[in-house]
KOLZAKOL-900010 format. One line per 8 residues: number of its first residue (from 0); their letters; for each residue x, y, z of C-alpha. Coordinates in Angstrom, 3 decimals. Example, Ala and Ser with C-alpha at 12.3 -4.5 7.8 and 13.67 -1.06 7.14 Angstrom:
<sites>
0) as) 12.300/-4.500/7.800  13.670/-1.060/7.140
</sites>
This chain:
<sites>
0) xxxxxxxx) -15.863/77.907/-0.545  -15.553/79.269/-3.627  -14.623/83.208/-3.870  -17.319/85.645/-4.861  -15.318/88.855/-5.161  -12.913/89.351/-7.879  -8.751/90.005/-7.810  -6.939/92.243/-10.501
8) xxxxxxxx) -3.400/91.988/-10.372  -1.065/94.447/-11.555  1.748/93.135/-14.178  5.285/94.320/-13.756  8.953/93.796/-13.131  8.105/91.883/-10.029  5.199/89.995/-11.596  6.668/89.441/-15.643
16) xxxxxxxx) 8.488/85.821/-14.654  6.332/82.674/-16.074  6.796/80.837/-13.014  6.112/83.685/-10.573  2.756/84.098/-12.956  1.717/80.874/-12.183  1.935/81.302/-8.621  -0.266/84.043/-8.628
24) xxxxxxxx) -2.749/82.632/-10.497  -2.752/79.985/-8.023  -2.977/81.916/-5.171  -6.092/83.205/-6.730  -5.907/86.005/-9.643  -8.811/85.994/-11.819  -7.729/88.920/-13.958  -4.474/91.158/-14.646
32) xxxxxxxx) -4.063/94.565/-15.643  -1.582/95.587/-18.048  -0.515/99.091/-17.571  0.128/100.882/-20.920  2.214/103.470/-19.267  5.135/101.169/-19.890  6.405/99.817/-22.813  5.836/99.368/-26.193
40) xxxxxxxx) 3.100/97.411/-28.422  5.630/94.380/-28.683  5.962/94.248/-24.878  2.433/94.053/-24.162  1.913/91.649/-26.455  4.934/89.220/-25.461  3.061/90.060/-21.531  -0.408/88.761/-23.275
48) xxxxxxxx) 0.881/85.376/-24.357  2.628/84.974/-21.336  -0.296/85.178/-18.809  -2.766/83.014/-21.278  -0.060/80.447/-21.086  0.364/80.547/-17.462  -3.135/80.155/-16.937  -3.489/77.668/-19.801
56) xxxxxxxx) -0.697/75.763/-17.232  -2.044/76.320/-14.113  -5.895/75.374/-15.067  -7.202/78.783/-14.637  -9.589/81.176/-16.858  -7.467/84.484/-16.926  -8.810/88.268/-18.244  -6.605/90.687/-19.371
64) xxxxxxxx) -7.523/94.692/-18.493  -5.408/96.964/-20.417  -5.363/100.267/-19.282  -4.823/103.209/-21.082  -2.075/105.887/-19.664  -3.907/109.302/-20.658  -2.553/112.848/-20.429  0.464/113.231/-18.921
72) xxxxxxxx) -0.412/115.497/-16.438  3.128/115.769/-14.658  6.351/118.027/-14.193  9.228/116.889/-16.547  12.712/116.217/-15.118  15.440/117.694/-13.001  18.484/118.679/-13.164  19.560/115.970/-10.586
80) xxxxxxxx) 16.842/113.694/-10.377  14.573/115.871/-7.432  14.548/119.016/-5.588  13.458/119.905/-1.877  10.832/122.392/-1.083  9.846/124.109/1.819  7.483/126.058/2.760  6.916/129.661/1.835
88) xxxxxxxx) 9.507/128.725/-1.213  8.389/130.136/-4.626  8.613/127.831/-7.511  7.819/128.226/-11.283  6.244/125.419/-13.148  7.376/126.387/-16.398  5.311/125.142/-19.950  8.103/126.741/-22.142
96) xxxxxxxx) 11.056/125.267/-20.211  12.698/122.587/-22.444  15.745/121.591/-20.318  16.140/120.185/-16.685  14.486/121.619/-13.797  16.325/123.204/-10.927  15.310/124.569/-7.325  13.462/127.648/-9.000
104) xxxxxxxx) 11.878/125.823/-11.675  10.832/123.020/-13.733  9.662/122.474/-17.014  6.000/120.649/-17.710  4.933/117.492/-19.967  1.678/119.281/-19.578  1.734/122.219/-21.500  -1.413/123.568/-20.777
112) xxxxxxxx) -1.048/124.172/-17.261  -1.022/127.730/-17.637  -4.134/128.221/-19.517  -5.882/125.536/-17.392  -5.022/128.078/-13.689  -5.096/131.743/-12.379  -4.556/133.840/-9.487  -5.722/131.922/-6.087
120) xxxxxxxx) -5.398/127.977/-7.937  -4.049/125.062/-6.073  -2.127/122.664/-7.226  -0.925/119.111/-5.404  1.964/117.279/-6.406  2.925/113.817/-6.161  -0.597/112.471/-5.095  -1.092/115.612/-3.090
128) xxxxxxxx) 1.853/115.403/-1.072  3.042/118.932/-1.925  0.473/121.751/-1.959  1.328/124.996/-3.840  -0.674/128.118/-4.685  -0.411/130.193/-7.634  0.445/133.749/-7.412  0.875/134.704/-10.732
136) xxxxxxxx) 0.691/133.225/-14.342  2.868/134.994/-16.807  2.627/133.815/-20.232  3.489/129.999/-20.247  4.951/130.061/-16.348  3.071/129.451/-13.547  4.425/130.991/-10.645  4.024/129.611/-7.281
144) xxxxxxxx) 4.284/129.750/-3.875  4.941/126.517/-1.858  2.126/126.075/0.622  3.085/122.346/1.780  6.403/121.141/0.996  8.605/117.798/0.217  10.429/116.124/-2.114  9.448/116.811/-5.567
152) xxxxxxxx) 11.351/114.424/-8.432  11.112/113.604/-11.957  7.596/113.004/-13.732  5.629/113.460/-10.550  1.803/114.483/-11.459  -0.293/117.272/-10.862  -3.885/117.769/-9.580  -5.629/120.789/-9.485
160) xxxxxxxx) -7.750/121.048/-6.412  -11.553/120.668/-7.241  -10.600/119.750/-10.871  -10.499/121.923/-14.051  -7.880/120.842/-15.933  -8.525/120.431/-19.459  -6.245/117.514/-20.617  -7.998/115.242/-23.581
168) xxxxxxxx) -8.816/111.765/-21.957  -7.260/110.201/-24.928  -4.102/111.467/-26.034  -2.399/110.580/-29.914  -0.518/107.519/-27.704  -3.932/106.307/-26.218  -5.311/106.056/-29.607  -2.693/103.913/-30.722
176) xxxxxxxx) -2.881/101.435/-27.621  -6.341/100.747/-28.043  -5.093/99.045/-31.100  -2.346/97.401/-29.742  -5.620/96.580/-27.012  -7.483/95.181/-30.060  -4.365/93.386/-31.328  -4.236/91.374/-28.362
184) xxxxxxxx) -7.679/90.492/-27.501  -7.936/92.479/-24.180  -10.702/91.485/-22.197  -11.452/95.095/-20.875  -10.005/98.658/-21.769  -9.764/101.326/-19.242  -9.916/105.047/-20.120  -7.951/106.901/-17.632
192) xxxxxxxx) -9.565/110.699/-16.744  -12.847/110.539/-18.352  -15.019/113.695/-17.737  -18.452/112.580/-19.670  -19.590/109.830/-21.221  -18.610/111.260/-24.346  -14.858/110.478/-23.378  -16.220/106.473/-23.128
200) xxxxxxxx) -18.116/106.826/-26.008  -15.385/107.829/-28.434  -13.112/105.135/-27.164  -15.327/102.699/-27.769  -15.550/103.828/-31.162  -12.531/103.313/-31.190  -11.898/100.166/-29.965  -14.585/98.746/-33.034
208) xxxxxxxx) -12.776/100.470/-35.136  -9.684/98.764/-34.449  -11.741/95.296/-34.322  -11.651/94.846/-30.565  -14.355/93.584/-28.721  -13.201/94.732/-25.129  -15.769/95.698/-22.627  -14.707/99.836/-21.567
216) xxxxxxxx) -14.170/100.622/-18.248  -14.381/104.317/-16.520  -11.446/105.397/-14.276  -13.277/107.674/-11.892  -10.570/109.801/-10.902  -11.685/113.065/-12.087  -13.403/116.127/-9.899  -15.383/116.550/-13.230
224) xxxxxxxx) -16.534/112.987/-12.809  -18.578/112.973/-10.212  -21.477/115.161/-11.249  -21.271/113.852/-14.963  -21.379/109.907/-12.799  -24.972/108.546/-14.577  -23.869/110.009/-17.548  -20.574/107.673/-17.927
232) xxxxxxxx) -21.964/104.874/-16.266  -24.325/104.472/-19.004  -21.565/104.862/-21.756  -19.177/102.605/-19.684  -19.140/98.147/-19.424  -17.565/99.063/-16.095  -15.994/101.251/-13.629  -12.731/101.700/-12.048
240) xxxxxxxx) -12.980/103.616/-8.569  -9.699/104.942/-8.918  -8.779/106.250/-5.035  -5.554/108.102/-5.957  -5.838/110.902/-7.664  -9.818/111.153/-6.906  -8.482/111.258/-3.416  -6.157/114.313/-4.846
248) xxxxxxxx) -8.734/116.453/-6.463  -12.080/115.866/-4.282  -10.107/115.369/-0.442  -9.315/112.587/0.802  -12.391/112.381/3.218  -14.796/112.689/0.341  -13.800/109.291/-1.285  -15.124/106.628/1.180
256) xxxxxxxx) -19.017/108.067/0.546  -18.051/108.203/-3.015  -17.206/104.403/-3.202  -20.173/103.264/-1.571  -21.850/105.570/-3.722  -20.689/104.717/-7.183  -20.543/100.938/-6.177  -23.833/101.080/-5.748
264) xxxxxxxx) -24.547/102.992/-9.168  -23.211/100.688/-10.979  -24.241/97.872/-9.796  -27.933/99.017/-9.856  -27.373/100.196/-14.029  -25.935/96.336/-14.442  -22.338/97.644/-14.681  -19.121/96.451/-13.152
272) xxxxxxxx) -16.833/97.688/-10.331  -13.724/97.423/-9.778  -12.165/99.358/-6.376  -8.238/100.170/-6.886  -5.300/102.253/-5.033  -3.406/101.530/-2.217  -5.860/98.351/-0.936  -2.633/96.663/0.152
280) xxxxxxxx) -0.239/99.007/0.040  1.733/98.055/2.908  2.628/94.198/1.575  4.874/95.966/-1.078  8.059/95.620/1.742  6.350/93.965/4.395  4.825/89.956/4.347  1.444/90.650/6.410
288) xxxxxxxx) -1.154/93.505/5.412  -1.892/96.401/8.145  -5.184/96.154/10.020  -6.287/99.413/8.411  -5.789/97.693/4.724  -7.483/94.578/5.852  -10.722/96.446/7.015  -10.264/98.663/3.682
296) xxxxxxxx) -10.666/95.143/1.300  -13.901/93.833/3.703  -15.300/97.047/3.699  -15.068/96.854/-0.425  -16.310/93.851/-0.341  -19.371/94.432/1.978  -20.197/97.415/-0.296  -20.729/95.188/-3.051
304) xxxxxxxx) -17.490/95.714/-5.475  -17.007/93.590/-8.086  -13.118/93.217/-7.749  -10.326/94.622/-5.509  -7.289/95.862/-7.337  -3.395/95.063/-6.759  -1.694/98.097/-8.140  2.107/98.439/-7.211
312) xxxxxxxx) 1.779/95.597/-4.751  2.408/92.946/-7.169  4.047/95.530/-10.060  7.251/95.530/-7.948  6.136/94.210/-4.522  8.409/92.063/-2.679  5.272/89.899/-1.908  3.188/89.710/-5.264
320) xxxxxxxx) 1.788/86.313/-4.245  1.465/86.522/-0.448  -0.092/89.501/-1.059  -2.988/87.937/-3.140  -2.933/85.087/-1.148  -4.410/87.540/2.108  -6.565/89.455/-0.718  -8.288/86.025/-0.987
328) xxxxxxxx) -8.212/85.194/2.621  -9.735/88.840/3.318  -12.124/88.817/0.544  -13.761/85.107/1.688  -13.823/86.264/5.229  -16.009/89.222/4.473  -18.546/87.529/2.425  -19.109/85.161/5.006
336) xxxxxxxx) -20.376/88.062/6.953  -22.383/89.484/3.744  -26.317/89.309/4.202  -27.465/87.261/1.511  -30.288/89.373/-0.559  -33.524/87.498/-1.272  -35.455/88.407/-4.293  -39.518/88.952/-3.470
344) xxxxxxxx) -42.034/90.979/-4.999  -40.854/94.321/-4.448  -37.411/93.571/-5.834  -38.714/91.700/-8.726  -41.276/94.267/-9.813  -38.510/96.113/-12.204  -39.736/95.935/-15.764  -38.019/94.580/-18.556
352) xxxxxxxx) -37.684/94.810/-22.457  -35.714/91.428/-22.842  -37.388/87.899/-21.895  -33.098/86.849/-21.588  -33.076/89.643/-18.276  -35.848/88.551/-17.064  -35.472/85.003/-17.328  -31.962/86.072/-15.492
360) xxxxxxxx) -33.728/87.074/-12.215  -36.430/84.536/-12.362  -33.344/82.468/-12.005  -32.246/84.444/-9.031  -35.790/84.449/-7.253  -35.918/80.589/-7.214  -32.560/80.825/-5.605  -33.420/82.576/-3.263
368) xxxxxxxx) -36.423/80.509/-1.864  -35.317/77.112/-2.703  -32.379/75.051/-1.376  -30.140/75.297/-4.399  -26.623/74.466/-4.974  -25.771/76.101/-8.070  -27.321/78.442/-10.755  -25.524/77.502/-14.279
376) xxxxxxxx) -26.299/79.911/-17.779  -25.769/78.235/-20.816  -24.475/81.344/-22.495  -22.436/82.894/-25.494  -22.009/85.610/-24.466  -22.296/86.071/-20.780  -24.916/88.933/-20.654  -27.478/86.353/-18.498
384) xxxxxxxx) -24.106/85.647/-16.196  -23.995/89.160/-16.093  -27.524/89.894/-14.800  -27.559/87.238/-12.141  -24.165/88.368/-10.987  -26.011/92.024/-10.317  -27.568/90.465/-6.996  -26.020/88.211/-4.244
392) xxxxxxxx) -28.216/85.339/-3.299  -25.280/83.284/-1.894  -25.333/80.798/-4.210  -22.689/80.454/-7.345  -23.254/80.975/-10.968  -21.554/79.163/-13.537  -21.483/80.320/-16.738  -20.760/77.304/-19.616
400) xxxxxxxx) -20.154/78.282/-22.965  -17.825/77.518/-25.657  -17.393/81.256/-26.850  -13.131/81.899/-25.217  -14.022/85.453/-25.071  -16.715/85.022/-23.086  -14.744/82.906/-20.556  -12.445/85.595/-19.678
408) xxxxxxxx) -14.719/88.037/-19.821  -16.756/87.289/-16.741  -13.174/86.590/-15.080  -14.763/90.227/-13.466  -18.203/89.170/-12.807  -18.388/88.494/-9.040  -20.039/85.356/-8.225  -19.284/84.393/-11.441
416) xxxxxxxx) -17.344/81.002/-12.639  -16.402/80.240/-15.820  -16.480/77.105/-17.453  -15.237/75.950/-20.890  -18.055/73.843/-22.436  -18.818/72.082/-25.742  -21.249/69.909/-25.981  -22.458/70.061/-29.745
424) xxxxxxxx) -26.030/68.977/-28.791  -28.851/70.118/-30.618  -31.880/69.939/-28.785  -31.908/71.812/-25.418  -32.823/69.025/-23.158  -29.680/67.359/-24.370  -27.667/69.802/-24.003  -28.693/70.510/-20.056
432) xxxxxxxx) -28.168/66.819/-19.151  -24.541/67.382/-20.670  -23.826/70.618/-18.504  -25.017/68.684/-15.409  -22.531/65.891/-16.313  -19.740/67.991/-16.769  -20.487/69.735/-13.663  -20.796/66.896/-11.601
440) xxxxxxxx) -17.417/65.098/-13.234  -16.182/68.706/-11.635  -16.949/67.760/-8.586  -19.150/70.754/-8.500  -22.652/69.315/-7.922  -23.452/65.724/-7.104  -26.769/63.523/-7.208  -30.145/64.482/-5.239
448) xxxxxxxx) -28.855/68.628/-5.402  -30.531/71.035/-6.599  -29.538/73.407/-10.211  -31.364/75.999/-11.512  -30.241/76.312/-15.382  -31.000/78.712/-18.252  -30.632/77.943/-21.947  -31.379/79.396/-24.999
456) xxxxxxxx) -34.470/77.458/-27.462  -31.934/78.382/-30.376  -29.034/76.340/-28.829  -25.945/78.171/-29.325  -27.320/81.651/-30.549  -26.263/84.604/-28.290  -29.299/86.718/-27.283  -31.951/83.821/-26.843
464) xxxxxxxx) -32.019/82.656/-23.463  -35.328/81.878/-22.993  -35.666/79.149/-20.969  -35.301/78.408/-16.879  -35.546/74.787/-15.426  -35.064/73.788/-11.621  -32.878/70.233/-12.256  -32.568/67.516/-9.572
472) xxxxxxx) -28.941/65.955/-10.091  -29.327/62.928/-11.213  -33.285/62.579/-12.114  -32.841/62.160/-15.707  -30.556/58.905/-15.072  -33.041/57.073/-13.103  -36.003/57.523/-15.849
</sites>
C-alpha cells in the first residue's frame, strides 16, 4: 500500500551520518528539514549533498525544507548555565544587561522586550513552562514577578501571552540564509513568525532575488496569525502548523480547533500542510511511541494534513529511524480508516480560469466513479499533481516528468509519487504509451487496469495540460 501522507524529518547530530541517512530514507522519509538555527552556509550545504546522495543510493526522491530561524526572541545566558525560580520570586529581564545573568536578572537577545510590554503583561518562558507577570518596566528592564516557576537556562524563548511582540519575521541573518536556501536548491523555505502575508511576500522576493525557486511555507506560530490566516495563506506555497509556540501564545486548548481549522484552509485555497511539534515526542529516549502520540499522528492524518513533522525526534533522538518507521506504520493505518471523497456535481461545480485545473479534477471525477488503478500527470512542473493531490479519491497519483525540481518538489504533495521520466517523444500519443510502459516495468500497473492520464498538446511545455484520457493497460499492444 503505498503511503498517502507525507514524513519531514528533522536533520541533526543524530541524523548527519550517511549511513544512518539512508536508513531513514528507507524507513520512509520523503522530505528533510534543515534547520538554519545551526550552523553556517558551508554546513548546510555539505548537509544538502549529503541527503541527495543518500537518496540518489537508496532509490528514493528526497525534498529539502530549509527553515529559516527568525528573531531571536529569547533570554541570553547565565552566569552558570541556569537559575531556579519560584514562585512569588521577582526577576528582571534586562535589554541593557551585557554580561551573564544571575538569580535577579538576565540579560535579553531580544532587545525590544521592553517596548513590546507594560504593567499587567505576561510572559512564558521555555515553551510556557514558566509564567511571569510584569510589574514594572523601567527604561530597558522589565521587572517581574514569577507567577509559575522552574528552571530557567541559557537562550530559552519568550512568548507573550495573546501575542504582541513586535520582532521582524526576517532578521539581517534570515536574509542571508535564504541565499544560502537559493544556493542549494531548497525545495521549500519556511518563514518562521509571520504576522501577514506581507512577511511571505517579502521573502519571496527575496528568494527570486537570490535565484531560488523554493516554494514558501508559513510557520503559524504567531497570536497575530490567526486573524491575518486567509491573508498568508494566499501569499504562502504552504503552511507549517507550528504547535509549540502557537500552543504558548493562544493556550494550549485552542490549538487542536486551530489545526483542523487551518488544515482545512489550506487545503481548500490549493496550499500545503505540514503539522509539526512534539508528534512523537516520546521516541526521543524511548523505542515505542505513547498512545496519546499515536492518536495525535491519525488524528493529523484524518484531518487531511499533508505531512507530519519529526522535529527533535530524529535531530538527536536515540530512535531517528524507529521512530519514522511507526510514523509510517501510524500514518497507513489511519488512511485505511479515511472516507474516500467522491467528486459529483456539487463538488465539481467550482469555476475555473485554467483548462490545466480543470482538466486536474476531471481527472479526479473519473476516479472516483470508475475502477481505476492509478491517475498519472505528465507534468513539468507539478501544478496538475498539485490540484489532484487537493482531494482524496483513494487512488494514487503519479506525477512523471523530467524537470529534477519538480520531482522533489511534490516529495510534500500527499498522494503524490514522483517519478523520473524521459521519454523524448514528440507527439502525445507516443509519449502516453511510454509512461504506461515505464509504469508497468515498475511494477506499478499491469495489463487489463485501468489509468487515467493527463498530458499537455505542447509536449513538454509547463502550463499546457490540456488533455485527459482513460487508458486500458495494454490496449495499444494488441491493435
Amino acid at each position: 500500500m503505498l503511503r498517502r501522507t507525507k514524513i519531514v524529518a528533522t536533520l541533526g547530530p543524530a541524523s548527519s551520518d550517511r549511513r544512518i541517512l539512508e536508513e531513514m530514507i528507507r524507513a520512509g522519509v520523503d522530505l528533510v528539514r534543515m534547520n538554519f538555527s545551526h550552523g553556517t552556509a558551508q554546513d548546510h550545504q555539505k548537509r544538502a549533498e549529503t541527503v541527495r546522495a543518500a537518496a540518489a543510493a537508496v532509490g528514493r526522491t528526497v525534498g529539502i525544507l530549509a527553515d529559516l530561524q527568525g528573531p531571536k526572541i529569547r533570554v541570553s545566558k547565565f552566569e552558570n548555565g541556569k537559575i531556579v525560580l519560584n514562585g512569588g520570586d521577582t526577576f528582571i529581564l534586562d535589554a541593557a544587561l551585557d554580561g551573564l545573568g544571575n538569580q535577579q536578572r538576565v540579560g535579553l537577545d531580544y532587545k525590544d522586550l521592553p517596548k513590546d510590554v507594560d504593567k499587567g503583561s505576561v510572559l512564558l518562558l521555555n515553551d510556557g513552562m514558566l509564567e511571569f507577570v510584569v510589574t514594572d518596566v523601567k527604561g530597558p528592564q522589565v521587572v517581574c514577578k514569577v507567577v509559575r516557576g522552574g528552571v530557567l537556562s541559557n537562550n530559552k524563548g519568550i512568548n507573550r501571552k495573546g501575542g504582541g511582540l513586535t520582532a521582524p519575521a526576517l532578521t539581517g541573518k534570515d536574509k542571508e540564509d535564504i541565499k544560502t536556501a537559493a544556493l542549494i536548491k531548497a525545495d521549500y523555505l519556511a518563514v518562521s513568525f509571520p504576522r501577514n502575508g506581507d512577511d511571505m511576500r517579502l521573502a519571496r522576493e527575496l528568494m527570486h532575488a537570490a535565484g531560488g525557486k523554493s516554494m514558501l511555507m508559513a510557520k503559524i506560530e504567531r497570536a497575530e496569525a490567526i486573524p491575518a490566516l486567509a491573508d498568508i495563506i494566499d501569499a504562502s506555497d504552504a503552511i507549517m502548523v507550528a504547535r509549540g509556540d502557537l500552543s504558548v501564545e493562544v493556550g494550549d486548548a485552542a490549538v487542536p480547533g486551530l489545526q483542523k481549522r487551518m488544515i482545512k484552509m489550506a487545503r481548500a485555497k490549493n496550499r500545503l500542510v505540514i503539522t509539526a511539534t512534539q508528534m512523537m515526542e516520546s521516541m526521543i529516549t524511548n523505542p515505542i511511541p505513547t498512545r496519546a502520540e499515536v492518536s495525535d499522528v491519525a488524528n493529523a492524518v484524518l484531518d487531511g494534513t499533508d505531512a507530519v513533522m519529526l522535529s527533535a525526534e530524529t535531530a538527536v533522538g536515540d530512535y531517528p529511524v524507529e521512530t519514522i518507521e511507526a510514523m509510517a506504520r501510524i500514518c497507513l493505518k489511519a488512511e485505511s480508516e479515511d472516507e474516500k471523497q467522491t467528486i459529483d456535481r456539487r463538488t465539481a461545480a467550482q469555476k475555473f480560469t485554467r483548462i490545466d485545473q480543470s482538466i486536474a479534477l476531471s481527472a479526479l471525477f473519473a476516479a472516483s466513479h470508475l475502477k481505476v488503478k492509478a491517475i498519472v500527470a505528465l507534468t513539468q512542473s507539478g501544478s496538475t499533481a498539485l490540484w489532484m493531490s487537493r482531494i482524496n479519491v483513494g487512488v494514487p497519483i503519479f506525477a512523471l516528468t523530467p524537470v529534477p525540481e519538480t520531482l522533489t518538489k511534490v516529495t510534500l504533495f500527499s498522494g503524490v509519487h514522483p517519478i523520473a521520466f524521459h521519454s523524448h517523444a514528440k507527439e502525445q500519443s507516443e509519449e502516453m504509451q511510454n509512461a504506461e510502459a515505464a509504469l508497468v516495468g515498475l511494477g506499478l500497473v499491469k495489463d487489463g487496469d485501468l489509468v487515467v492520464m493527463t498530458i499537455g498538446e505542447a509536449v513538454g511545455k509547463a502550463g499546457h495540460t490540456n488533455t485527459m484520457k482513460i487508458v486500458k493497460v495494454g490496449d495499444h499492444r494488441k491493435r
